[in-house]
C-alpha positions as CSV (number, residue, x, y, z in Angstrom):
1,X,22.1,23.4,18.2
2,X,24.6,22.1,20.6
3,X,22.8,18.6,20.8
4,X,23.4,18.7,16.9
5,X,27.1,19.2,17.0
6,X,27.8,16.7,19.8
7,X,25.7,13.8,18.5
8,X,24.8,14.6,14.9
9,X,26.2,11.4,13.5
10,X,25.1,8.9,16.3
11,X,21.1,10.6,15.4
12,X,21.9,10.2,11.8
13,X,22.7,6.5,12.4
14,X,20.3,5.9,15.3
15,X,17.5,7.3,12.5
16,X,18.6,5.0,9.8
17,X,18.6,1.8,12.3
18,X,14.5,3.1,13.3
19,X,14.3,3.9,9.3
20,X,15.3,0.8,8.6
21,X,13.1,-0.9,11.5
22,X,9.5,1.2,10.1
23,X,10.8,-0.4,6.2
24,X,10.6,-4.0,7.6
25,X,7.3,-2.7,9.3
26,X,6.3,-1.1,6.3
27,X,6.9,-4.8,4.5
28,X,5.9,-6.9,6.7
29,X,1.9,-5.9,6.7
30,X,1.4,-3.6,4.0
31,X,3.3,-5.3,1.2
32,X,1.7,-8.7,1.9
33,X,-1.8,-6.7,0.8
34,X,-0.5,-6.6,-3.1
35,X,0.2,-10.5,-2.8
36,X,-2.5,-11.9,0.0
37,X,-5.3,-12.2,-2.7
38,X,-2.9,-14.3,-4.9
39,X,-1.7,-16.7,-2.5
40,X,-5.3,-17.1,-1.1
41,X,-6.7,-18.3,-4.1
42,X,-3.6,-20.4,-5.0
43,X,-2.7,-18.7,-8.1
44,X,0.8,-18.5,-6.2
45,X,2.5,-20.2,-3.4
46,X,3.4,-18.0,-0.7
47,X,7.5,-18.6,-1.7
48,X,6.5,-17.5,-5.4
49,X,4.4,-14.3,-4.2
50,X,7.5,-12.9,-2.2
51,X,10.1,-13.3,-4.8
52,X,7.7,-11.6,-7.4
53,X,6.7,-8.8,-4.7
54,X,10.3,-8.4,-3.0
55,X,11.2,-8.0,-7.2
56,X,8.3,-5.2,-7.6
57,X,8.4,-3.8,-4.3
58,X,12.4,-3.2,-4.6
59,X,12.0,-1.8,-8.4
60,X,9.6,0.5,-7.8
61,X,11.4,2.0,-4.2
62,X,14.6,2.2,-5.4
63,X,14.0,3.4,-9.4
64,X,10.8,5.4,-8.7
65,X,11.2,6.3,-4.9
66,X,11.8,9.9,-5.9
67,X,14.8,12.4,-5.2
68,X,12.8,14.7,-3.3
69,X,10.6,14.1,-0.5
70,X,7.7,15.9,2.0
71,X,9.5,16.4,5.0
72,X,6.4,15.2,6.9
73,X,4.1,13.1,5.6
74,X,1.0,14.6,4.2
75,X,1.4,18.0,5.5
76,X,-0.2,16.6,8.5
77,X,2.2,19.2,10.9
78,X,3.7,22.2,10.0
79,X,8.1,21.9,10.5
80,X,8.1,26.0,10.6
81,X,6.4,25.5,14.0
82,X,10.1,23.6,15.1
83,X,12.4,26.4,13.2
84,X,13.5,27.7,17.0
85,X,13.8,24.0,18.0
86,X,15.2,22.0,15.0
87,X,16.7,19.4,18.2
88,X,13.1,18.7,18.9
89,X,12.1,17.9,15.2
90,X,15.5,15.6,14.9
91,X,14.4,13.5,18.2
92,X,10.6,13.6,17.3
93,X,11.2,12.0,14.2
94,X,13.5,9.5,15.4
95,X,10.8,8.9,18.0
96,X,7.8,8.5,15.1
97,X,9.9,6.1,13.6
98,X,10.6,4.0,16.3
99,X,7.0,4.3,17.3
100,X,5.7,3.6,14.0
101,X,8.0,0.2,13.4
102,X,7.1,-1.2,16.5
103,X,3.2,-0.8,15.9
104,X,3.7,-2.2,12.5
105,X,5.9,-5.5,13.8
106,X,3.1,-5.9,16.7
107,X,0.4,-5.9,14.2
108,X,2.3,-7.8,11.5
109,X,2.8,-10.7,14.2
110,X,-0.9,-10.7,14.9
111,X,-1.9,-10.9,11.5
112,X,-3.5,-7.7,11.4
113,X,-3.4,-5.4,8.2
114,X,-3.3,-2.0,9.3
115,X,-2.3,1.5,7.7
116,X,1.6,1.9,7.4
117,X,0.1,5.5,6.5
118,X,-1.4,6.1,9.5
119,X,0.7,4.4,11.6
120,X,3.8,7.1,11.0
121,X,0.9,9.6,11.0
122,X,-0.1,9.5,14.6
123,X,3.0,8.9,15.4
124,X,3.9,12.3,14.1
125,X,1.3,13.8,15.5
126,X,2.1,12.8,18.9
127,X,5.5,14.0,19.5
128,X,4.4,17.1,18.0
129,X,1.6,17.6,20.5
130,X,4.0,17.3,23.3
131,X,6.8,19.1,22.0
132,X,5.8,22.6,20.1
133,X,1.6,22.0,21.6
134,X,-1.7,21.2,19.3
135,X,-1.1,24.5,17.3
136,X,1.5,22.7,14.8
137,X,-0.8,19.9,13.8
138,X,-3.5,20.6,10.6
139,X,-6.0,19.3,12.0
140,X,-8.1,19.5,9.2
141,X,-6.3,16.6,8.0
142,X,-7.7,14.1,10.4
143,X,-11.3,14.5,9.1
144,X,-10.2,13.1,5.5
145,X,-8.3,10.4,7.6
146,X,-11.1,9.2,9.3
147,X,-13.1,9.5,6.9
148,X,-11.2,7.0,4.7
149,X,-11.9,4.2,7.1
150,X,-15.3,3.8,5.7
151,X,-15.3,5.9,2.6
152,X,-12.8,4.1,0.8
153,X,-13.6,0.8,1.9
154,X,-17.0,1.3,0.7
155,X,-15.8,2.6,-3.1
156,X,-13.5,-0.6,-3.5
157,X,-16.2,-2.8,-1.8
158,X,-19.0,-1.9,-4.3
159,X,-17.0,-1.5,-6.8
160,X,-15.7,-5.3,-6.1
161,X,-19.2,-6.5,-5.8
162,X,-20.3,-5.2,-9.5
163,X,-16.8,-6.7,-10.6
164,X,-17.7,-10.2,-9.5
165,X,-21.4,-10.1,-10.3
166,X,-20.5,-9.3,-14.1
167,X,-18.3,-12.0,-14.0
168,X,-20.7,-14.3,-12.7
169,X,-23.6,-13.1,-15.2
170,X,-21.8,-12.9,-18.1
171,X,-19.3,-15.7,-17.9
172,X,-20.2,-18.2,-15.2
173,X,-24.1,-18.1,-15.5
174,X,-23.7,-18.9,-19.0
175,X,-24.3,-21.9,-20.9
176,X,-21.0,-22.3,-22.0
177,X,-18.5,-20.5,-20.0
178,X,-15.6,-21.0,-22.0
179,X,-17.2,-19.4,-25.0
180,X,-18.3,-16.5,-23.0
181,X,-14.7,-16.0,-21.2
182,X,-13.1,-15.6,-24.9
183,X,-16.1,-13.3,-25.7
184,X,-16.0,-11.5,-22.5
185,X,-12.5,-11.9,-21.1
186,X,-10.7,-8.9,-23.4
187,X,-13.0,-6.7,-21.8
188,X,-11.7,-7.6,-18.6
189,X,-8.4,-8.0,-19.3
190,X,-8.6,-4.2,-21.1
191,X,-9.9,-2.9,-18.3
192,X,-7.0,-4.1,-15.9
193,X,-4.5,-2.8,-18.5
194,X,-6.2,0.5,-18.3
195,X,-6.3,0.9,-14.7
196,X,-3.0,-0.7,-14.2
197,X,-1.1,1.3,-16.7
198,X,-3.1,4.5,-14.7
199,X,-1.6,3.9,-11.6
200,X,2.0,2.9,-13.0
201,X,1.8,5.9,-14.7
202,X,0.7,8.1,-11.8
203,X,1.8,6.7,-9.1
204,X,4.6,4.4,-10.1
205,X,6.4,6.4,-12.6
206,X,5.9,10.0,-11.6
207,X,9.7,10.7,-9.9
208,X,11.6,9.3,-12.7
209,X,11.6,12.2,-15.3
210,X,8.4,11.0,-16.8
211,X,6.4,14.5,-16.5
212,X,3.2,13.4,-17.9
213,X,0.0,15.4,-18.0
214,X,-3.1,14.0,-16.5
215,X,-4.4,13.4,-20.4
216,X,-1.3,12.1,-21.5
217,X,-1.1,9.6,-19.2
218,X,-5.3,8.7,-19.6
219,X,-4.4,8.6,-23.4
220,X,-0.9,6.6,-23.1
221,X,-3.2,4.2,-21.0
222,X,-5.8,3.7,-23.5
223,X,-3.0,3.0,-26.3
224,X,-1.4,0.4,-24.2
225,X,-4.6,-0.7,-22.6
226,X,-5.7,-2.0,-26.2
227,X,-2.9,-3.3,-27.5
228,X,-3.1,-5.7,-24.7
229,X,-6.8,-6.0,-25.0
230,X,-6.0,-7.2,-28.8
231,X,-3.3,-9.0,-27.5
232,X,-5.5,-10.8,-24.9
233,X,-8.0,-11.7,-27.7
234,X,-5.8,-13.5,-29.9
235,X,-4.1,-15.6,-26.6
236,X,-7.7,-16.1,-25.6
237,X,-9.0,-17.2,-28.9
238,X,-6.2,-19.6,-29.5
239,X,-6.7,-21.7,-26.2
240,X,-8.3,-24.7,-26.9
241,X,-10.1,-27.1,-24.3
242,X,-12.0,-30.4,-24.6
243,X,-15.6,-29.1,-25.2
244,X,-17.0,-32.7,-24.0
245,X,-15.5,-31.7,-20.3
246,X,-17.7,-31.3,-17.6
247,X,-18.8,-27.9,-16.2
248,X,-16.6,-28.2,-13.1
249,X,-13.5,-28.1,-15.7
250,X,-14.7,-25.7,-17.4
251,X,-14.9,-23.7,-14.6
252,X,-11.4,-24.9,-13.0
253,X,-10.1,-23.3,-16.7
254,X,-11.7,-20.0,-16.8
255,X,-10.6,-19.7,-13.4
256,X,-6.9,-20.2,-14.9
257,X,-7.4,-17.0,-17.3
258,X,-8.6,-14.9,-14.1
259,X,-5.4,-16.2,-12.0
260,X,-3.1,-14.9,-14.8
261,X,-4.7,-11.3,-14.9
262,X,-4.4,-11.1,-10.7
263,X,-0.8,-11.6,-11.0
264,X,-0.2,-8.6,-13.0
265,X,-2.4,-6.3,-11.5
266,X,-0.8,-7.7,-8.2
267,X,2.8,-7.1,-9.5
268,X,1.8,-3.5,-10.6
269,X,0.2,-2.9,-7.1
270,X,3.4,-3.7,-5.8
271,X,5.4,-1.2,-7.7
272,X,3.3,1.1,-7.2
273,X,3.6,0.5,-3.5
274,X,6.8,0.1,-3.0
275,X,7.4,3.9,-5.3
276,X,5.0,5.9,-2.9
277,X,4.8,3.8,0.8
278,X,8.6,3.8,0.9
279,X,8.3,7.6,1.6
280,X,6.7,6.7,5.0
281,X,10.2,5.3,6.2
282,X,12.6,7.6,4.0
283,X,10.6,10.8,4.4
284,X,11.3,11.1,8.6
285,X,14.5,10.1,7.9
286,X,15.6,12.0,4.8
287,X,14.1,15.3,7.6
288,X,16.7,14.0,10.3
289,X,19.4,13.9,8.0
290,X,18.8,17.3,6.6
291,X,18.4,18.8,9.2
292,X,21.9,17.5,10.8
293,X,23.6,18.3,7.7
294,X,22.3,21.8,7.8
295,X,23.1,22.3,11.0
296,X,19.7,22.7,12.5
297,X,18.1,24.6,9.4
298,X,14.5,23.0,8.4
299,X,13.5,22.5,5.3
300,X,9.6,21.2,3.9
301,X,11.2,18.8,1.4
302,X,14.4,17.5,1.6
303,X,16.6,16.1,-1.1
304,X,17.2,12.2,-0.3
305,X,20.7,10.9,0.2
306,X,22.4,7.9,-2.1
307,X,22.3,5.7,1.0
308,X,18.2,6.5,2.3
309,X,16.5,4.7,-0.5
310,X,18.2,1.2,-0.8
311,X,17.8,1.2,3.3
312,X,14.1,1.7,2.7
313,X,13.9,-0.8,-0.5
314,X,16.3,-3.5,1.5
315,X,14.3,-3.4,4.8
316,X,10.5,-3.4,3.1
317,X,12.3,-6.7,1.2
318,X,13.1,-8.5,4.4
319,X,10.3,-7.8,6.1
320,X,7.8,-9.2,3.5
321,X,10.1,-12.2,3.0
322,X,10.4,-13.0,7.0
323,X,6.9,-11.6,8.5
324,X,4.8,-11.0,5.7
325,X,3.0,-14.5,5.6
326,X,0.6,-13.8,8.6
327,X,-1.1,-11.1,7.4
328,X,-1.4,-12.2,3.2
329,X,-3.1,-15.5,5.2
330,X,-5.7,-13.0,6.8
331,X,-5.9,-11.1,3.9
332,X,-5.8,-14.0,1.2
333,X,-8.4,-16.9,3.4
334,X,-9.2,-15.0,6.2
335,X,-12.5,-12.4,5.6
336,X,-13.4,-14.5,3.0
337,X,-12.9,-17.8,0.2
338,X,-11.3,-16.4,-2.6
339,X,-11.4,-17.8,-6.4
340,X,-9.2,-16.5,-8.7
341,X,-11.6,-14.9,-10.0
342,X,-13.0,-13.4,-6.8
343,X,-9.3,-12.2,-6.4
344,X,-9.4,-10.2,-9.3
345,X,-12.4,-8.9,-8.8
346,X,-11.0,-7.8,-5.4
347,X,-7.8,-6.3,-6.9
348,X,-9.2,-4.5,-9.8
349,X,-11.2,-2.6,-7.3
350,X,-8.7,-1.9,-5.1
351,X,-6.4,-0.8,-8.2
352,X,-9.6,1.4,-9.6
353,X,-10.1,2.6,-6.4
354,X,-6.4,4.2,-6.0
355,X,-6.7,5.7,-9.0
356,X,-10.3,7.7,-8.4
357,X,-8.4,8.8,-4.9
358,X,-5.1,9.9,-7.0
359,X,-7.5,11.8,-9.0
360,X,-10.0,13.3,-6.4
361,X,-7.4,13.9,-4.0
362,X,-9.2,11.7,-1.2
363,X,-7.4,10.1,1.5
364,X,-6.4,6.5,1.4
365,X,-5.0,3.5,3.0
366,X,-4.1,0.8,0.2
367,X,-4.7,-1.5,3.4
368,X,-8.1,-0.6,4.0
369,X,-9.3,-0.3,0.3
370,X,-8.4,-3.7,-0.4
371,X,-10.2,-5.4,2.8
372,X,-13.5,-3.3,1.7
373,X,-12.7,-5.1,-1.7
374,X,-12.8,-8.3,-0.4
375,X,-15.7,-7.8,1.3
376,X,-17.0,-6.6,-1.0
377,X,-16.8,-9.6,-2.8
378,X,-18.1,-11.5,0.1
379,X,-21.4,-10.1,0.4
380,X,-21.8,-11.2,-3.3
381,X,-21.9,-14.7,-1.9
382,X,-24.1,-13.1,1.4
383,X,-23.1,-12.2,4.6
384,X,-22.6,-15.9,5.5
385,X,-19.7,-15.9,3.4
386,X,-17.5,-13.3,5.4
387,X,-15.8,-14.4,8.8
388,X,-17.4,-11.6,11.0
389,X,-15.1,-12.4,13.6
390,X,-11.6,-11.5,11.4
391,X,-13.1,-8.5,9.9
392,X,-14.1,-6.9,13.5
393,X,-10.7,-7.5,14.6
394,X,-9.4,-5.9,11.5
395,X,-11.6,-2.8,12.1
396,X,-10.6,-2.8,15.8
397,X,-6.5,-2.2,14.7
398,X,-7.8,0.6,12.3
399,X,-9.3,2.2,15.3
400,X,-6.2,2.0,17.2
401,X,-3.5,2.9,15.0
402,X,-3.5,6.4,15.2
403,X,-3.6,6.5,19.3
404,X,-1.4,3.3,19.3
405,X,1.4,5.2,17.2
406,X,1.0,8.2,18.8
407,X,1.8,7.1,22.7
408,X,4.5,4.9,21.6
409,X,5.9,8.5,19.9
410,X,5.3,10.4,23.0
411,X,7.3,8.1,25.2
412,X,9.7,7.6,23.2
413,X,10.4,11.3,22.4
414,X,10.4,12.0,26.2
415,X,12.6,9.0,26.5
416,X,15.3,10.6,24.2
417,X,15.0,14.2,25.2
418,X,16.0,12.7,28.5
419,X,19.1,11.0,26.9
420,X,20.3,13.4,24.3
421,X,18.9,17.0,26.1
């Protein structure tokens, strides 16, 4: 208690400066995964994809970032196990964000997309081991986290696969592909309304007031999903394109039509990203600051101060705008050639996979189920088509996140115990 009432404020603003640090992290690699698809397939220039996604990304941290957040990120340590040593929560936390920004910047530089998830995660984890012992981590968490690296890479990945193979029987394949995309293409486009609209809903939208049952929201879906659908129809249906072109342009144009539908499900990704991921840089923080304020009382949610969620909306902003182009280049041409169409297929899955998690309650790294995605989409065009070399590195960073954030943690906690203790 004594560390508390000495240095409360300089923790406060040494936790907002690390806060800040894991947001820039937190844009930097993960937000570049809503946009990579869109700038690898040229449907936007790398300058266009971070205004739209620094837009998004801000809107949906700062209007839908919540008031109220999990002191520790999926439960995945219990804070009653630091109710005789609230000091040791404070610096640990400071220490997991530290840890947690620095792994994220490293990889970020590399071009690596790893899990901003599990990154905070195992940095959590570590100072907790070495400060209360192994009996405040839930271990039983770790099993749904590993897990996820090849569960939910798989889901997205065949569900990418059948994407792009419809695609390709029912509107490239075809005689006249232009005919089929206005036969076809309101399908599609309902179908990325629905899911879209699902994870707005669900994910986006659920701290603003908007208390919406599971069936309300499927049913609200549906009614917006086919107005658009009808809407889509009559755009479609009113385009009009020399019928004496070759193949190739027809191609070039239905390709057009695809681009147009990744940008929205890209742009809803984003909000939806920037509403729930933003938690892994307020949610240490927001504990810090309660637990200063309260003089050392812990609480498992914490109401978030005015000032906590434009820190976390400002620094995710600047870091997609100043680092984020490395790792939307190895997400967007790296694994794989995309088409715009291949693109969508690759975000629709990813999209349709986040909302089968929300609703089964499965772990998942947006990260990781939009890389199985692509592959997915890859291995449509055989194994030839995915750059082996790219993906194994990829996998390698997954591997190491967890260990890398949690000895950064641990050396940094001992490194401020020794300071502030």
């Amino acid at each position: 208690m004594e560390m508390i009432a000495n240095y409360g404020t300089t923790l406060v603003l040494i936790a907002a400066a690390f806060g800040f640090l894991m947001a820039w992290g937190i844009g930097a690699n993960d937000v570049a995964n809503a946009m990579g698809t869109s700038v690898g397939t040229r449907s936007l220039t790398i300058r266009q994809a971070i205004i739209i996604a620094m837009i998004f990304e801000f809107a949906g941290a700062y209007l839908a970032g919540g008031e109220v957040t999990s002191t520790i990120k999926d439960g995945i340590i219990d804070t009653m196990a630091f109710s005789g040593h609230p000091e040791w929560l404070i610096l640990g936390m400071i220490s997991a964000l530290l840890a947690a920004g620095i792994w994220l910047v490293v990889a970020s530089h590399y071009g690596w997309p790893v899990s901003t998830t599990h990154s905070i995660i195992g940095a959590i984890v570590g100072f907790a081991l070495v400060s209360v012992g192994a009996e405040a981590v839930q271990w039983g968490k770790f099993g749904g986290i590993v897990g996820s690296w090849i569960i939910t890479p798989a889901i997205s990945g065949l569900l990418a696969y059948g994407l792009f193979i419809s695609v390709q029987k029912w509107i490239f394949n075809t005689e006249n592909p232009l005919n089929s995309a206005r036969k076809v293409g309101p399908v599609y486009i309902f179908l990325t309304a629905m899911v879209i609209s699902i994870v707005t809903l669900q994910k986006g939208l659920k701290h603003v007031g908007l208390h919406l049952s599971t069936v309300e929201s499927l049913l609200l879906s549906l009614a917006i999903s086919l107005l658009i659908g009808l809407l889509g129809w009559f755009i479609i249906q009113r385009l009009r394109f020399n019928p004496e072109a070759d193949s190739r342009m027809h191609y070039t144009n239905v390709e057009k039509v695809f681009a147009v539908l990744m940008i929205v499900t890209a742009c809803a990704m984003a909000f939806a990203h920037g509403s729930n991921d933003v938690a892994n840089a307020i949610g240490p923080l927001s504990a810090v600051v309660s637990t200063v304020s309260h003089a050392g009382e812990i609480a498992a949610k914490t109401r978030i101060d005015w000032w906590v969620l434009p820190l976390g909306a400002v620094g995710i902003v600047l870091g997609l705008a100043i680092m984020g182009h490395k790792v939307m280049a190895t997400v967007g041409s790296g694994i794989t050639q995309l088409t715009p169409s291949r693109g969508f297929a690759a975000q629709l899955a990813t999209a349709s996979t986040v909302v089968i998690a929300s609703g089964t309650g499965l772990p998942i790294s947006t990260t990781q189920t939009l890389v199985g995605a692509i592959m997915g989409v890859g291995l449509a065009r055989g194994i030839a088509a995915i750059n082996l070399g790219v993906v194994r590195n990829i996998v390698v960073s997954w591997v190491i996140t967890l260990p890398a954030g949690a000895l950064l943690a641990i050396v940094i906690f001992y490194l401020l115990r020794w300071m502030f203790l």
